[in-house]
C-alpha positions, 0 to 999 in steps of 0.5 A: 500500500502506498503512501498516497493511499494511506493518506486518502483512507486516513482524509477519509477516515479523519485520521491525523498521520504521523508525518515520521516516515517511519510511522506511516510506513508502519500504518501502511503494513498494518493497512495492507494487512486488515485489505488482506483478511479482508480478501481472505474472508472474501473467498469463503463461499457462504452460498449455502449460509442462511441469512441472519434475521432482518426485519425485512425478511420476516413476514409481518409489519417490518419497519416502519416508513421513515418519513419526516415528523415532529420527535418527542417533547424535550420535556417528556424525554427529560421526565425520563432521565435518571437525573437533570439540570434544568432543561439538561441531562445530568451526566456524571464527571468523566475526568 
């Protein structure tokens, strides 16, 4: 994998690289790596493999139509919460 392609999956990906040469040569062996397990998996024949579940292979409603529309009243979800701050969610101190 060449450098080019490193920087264009990391652009993709939002990932800073190291500009040390050395680092992005290490990216681009760990890089080539993940597409070859990739390619490895990709010959495994699944034709005979059923299909997990999906809601939309079952018989009955599915899911529902996504269209547009007015969400829960900010109230009502803050009546939910296990604690709050006015009209916010209290959430516990990470750092």
């Amino acid at each position: 994998m060449d450098q080019k392609t490193v920087e264009r999956i990391a652009a993709l990906a939002h990932l800073r690289v190291d500009p040390d040469p050395a680092v992005a040569a290490r990216l681009a062996e760990e890089m080539a790596g993940i597409v070859r397990a990739i390619d490895i998996l990709s010959e495994a024949d699944v034709s005979e493999v059923e299909p997990l579940y999906s809601p939309l292979l079952e018989e009955g409603p599915g899911l529902r139509p996504d269209e547009p529309g007015l969400g829960a009243e900010p109230e009502a979800l803050l009546d939910q919460a296990p604690d709050r701050v006015g009209r916010f969610f209290a959430v516990p101190k990470i750092i």
